[in-house]
C-alpha atoms as a printed R data frame, in Angstrom:
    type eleno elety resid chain resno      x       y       z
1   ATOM     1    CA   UNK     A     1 48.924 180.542 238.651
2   ATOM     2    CA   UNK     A     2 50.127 180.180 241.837
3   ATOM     3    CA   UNK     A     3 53.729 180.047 243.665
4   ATOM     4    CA   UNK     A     4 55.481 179.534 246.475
5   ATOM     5    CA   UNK     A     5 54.693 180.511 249.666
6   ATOM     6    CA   UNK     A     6 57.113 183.674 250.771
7   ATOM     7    CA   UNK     A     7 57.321 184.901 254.088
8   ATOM     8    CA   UNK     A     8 58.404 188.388 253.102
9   ATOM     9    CA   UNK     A     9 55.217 188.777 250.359
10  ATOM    10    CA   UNK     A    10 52.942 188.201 253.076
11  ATOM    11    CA   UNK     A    11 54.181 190.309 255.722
12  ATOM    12    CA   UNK     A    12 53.739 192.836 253.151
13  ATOM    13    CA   UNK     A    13 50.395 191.784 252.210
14  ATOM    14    CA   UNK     A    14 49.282 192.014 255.809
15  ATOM    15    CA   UNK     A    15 50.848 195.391 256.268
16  ATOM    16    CA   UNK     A    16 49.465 196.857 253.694
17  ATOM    17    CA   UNK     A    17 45.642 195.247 253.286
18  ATOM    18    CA   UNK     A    18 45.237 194.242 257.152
19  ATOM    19    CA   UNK     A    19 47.593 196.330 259.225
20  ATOM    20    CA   UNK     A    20 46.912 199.766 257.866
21  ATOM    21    CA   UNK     A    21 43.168 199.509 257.508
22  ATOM    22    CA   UNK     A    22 43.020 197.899 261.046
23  ATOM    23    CA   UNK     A    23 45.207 200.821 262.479
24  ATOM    24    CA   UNK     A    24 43.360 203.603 261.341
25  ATOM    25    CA   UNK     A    25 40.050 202.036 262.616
26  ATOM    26    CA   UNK     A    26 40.771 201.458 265.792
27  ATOM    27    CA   UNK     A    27 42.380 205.232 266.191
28  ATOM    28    CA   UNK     A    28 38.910 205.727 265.101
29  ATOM    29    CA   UNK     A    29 37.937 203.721 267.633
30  ATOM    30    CA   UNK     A    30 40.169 205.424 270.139
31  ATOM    31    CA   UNK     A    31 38.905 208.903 269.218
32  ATOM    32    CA   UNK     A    32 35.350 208.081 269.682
33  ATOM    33    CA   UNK     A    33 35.210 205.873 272.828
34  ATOM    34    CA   UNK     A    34 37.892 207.585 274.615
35  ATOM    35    CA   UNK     A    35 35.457 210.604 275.463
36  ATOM    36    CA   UNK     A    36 32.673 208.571 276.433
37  ATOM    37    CA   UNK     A    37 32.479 207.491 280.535
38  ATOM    38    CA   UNK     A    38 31.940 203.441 279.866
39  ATOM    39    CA   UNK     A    39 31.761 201.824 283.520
40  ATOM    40    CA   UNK     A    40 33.334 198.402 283.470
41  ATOM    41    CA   UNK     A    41 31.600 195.541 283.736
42  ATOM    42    CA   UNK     A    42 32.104 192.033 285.113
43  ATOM    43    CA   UNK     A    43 34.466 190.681 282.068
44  ATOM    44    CA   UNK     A    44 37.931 189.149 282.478
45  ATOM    45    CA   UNK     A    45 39.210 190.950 279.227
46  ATOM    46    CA   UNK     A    46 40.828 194.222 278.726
47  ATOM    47    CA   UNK     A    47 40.592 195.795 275.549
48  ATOM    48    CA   UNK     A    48 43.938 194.386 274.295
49  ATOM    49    CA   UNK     A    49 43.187 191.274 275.404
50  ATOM    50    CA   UNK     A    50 39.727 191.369 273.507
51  ATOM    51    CA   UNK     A    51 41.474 192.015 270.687
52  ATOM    52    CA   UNK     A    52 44.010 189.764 270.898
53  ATOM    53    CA   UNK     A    53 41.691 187.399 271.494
54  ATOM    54    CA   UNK     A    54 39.041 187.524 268.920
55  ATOM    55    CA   UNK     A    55 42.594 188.205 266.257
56  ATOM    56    CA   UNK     A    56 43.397 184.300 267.023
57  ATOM    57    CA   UNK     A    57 39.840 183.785 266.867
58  ATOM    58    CA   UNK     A    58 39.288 184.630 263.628
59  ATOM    59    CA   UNK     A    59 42.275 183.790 262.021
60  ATOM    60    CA   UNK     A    60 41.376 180.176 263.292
61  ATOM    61    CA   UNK     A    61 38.191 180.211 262.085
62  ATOM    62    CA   UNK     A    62 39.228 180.807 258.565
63  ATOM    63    CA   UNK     A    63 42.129 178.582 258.298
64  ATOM    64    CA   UNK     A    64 39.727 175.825 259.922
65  ATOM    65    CA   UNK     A    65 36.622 175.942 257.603
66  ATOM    66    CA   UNK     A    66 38.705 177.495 254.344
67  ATOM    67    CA   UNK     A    67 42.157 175.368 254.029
68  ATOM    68    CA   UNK     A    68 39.968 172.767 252.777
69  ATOM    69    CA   UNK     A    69 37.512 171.749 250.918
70  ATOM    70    CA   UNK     A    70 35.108 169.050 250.269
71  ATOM    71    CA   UNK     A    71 32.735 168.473 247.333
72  ATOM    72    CA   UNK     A    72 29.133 167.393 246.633
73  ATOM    73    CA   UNK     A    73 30.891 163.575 245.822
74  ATOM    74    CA   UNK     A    74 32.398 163.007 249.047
75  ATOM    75    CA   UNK     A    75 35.793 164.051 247.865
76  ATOM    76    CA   UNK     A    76 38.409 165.793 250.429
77  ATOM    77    CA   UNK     A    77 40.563 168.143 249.558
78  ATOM    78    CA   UNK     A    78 43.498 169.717 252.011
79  ATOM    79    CA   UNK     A    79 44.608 171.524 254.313
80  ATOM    80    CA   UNK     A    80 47.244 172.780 252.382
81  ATOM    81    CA   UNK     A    81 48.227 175.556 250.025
82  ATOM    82    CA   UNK     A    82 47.229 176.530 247.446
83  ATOM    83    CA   UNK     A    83 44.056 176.679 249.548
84  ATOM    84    CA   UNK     A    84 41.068 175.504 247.920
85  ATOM    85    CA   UNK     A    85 38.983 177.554 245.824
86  ATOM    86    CA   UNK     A    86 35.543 175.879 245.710
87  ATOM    87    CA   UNK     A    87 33.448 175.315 248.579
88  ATOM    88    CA   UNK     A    88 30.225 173.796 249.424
89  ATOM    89    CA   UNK     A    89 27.379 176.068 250.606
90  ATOM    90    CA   UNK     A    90 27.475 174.356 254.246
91  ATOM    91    CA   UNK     A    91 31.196 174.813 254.916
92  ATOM    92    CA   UNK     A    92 31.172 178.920 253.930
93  ATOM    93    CA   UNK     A    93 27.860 179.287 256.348
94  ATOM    94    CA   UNK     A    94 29.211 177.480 259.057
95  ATOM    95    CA   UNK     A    95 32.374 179.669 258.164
96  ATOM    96    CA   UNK     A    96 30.272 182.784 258.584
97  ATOM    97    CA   UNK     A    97 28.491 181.288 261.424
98  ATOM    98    CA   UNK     A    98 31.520 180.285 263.366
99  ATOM    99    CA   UNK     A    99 32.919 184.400 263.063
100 ATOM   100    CA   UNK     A   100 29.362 185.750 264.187
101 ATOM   101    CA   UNK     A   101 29.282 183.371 267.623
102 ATOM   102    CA   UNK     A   102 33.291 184.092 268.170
103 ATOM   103    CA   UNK     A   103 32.712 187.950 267.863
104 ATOM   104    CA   UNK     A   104 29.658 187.718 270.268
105 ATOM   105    CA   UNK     A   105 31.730 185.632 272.328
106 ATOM   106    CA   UNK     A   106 34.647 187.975 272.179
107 ATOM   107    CA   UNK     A   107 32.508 191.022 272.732
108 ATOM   108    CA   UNK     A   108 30.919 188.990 275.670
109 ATOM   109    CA   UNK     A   109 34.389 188.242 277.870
110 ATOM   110    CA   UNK     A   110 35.345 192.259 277.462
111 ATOM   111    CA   UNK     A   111 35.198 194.120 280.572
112 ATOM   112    CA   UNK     A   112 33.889 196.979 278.838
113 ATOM   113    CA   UNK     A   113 30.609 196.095 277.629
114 ATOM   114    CA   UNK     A   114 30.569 198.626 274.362
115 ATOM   115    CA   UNK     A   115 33.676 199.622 273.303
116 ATOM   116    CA   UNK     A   116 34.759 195.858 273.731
117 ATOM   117    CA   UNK     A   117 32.251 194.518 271.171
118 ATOM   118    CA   UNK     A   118 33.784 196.842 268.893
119 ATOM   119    CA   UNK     A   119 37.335 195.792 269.877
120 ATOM   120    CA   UNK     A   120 36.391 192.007 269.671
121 ATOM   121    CA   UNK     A   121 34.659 193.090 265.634
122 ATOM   122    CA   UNK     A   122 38.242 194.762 264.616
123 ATOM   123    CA   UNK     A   123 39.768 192.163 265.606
124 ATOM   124    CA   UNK     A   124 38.432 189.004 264.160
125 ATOM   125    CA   UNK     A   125 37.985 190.922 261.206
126 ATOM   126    CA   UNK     A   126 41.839 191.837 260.963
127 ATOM   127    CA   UNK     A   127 42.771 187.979 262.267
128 ATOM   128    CA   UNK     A   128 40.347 186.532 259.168
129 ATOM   129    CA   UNK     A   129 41.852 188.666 256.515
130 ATOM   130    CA   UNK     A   130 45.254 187.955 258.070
131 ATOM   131    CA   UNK     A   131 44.314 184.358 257.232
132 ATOM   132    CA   UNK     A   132 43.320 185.497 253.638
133 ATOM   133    CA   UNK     A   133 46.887 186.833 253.341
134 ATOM   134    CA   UNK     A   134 48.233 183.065 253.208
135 ATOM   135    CA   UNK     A   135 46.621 182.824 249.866
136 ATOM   136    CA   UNK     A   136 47.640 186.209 248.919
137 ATOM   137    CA   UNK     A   137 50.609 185.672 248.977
138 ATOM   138    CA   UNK     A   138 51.022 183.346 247.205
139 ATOM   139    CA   UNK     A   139 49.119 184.679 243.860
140 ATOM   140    CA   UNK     A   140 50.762 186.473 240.827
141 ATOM   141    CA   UNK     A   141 48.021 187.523 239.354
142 ATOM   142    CA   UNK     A   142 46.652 190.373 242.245
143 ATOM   143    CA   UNK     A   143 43.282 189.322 242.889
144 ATOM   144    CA   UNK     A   144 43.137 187.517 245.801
145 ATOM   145    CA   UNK     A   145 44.980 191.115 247.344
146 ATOM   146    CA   UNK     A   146 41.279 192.232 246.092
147 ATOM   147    CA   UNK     A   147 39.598 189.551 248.103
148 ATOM   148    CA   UNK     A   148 41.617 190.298 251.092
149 ATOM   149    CA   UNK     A   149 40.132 194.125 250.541
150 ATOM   150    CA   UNK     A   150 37.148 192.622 250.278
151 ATOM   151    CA   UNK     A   151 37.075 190.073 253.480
152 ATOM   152    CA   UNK     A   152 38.441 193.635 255.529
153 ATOM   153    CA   UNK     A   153 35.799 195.681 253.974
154 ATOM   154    CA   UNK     A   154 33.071 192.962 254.230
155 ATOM   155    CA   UNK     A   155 33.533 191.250 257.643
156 ATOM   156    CA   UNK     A   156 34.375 195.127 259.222
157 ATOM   157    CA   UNK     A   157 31.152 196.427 258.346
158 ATOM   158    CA   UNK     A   158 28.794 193.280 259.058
159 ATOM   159    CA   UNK     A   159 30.334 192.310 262.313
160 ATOM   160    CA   UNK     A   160 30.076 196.357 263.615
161 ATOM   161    CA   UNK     A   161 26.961 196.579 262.052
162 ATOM   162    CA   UNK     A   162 25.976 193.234 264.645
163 ATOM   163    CA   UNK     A   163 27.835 195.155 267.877
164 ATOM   164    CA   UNK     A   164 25.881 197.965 267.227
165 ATOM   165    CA   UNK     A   165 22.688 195.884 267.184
166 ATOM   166    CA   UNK     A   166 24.037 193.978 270.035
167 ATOM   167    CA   UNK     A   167 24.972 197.050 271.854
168 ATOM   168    CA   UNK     A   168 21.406 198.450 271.203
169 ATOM   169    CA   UNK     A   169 19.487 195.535 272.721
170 ATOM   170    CA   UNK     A   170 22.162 194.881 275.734
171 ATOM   171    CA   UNK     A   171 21.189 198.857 276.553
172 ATOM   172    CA   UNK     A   172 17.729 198.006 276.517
173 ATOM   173    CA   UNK     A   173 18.274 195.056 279.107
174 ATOM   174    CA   UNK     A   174 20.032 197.372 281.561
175 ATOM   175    CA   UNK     A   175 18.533 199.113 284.704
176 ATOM   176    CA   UNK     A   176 18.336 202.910 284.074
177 ATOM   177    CA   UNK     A   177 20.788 204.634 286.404
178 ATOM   178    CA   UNK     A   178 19.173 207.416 288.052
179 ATOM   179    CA   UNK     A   179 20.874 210.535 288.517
């Protein structure tokens, strides 16, 4: 059962499942790469700007491959709300496809090579969920809030998981500095 769309429900629903989760992380992320020494490198993005950017990123990428839907007949279905709720196979890899290359990309343009990959994974994992909201808000029943706790929990851990891989082999590809 779904309702209206209400501004005020989803500002909560992003406060509560996207804003607070995506807080705390990055004061994680604060506390651990503020101690290291990370030299820049040759990207045009800050760290709030590699946030920023891979934020619009993502929440782009879901409303573009997820507000609508079409079916093994040929039949169309939106962009509007409710949002669909079945999707073919295709459109939900090229989804997940889509917010792999935009995170890489992301993590690419930062200036600092490390900590910027993890930047660039917060944040298209806070502008995807953010997307998620829309829906969210607009359910009585509670559990899309669950799959908005769900996209957070799910795209946070695979997309760090693929910095830190990223970060490994990008370390391996670097001169070693002497001393």
């Amino acid at each position: 059962m779904a309702v209206d769309f209400s501004w005020s429900q989803f500002l909560w629903i992003v406060f509560v499942f996207v804003g607070v989760p995506s807080t705390f992380w990055a004061l994680v992320l604060w506390a651990i790469f503020s101690k290291r020494r990370e030299t820049a490198g040759t990207g045009p993005l800050g760290l709030w700007a590699t946030g920023s950017t891979a934020a619009a990123s993502g929440f782009v990428a879901c409303a573009g491959w997820l507000s609508w839907s079409a079916d093994q007949r040929g039949e169309f279905r939106g962009p509007g709300l409710p949002a669909p709720n079945a999707f073919p196979s295709w459109q939900v890899a090229a989804c997940g496809a889509t917010v792999v290359l935009l995170c890489l990309l992301a993590a690419h343009l930062s200036r600092w090579p490390k900590t910027g990959g993890h930047v660039a994974a917060l944040g298209l994992t806070a502008g995807f969920s953010t997307a998620f909201c829309i829906e969210a808000s607009t359910d009585v029943t509670g559990q899309s809030g669950v799959g908005v706790i769900l996209c957070m929990l799910g795209w946070g851990f695979s997309l760090t998981l693929l910095i830190l891989i990223r970060n490994a082999v990008v370390g391996r590809k670097q001169p070693a500095r002497e001393p």
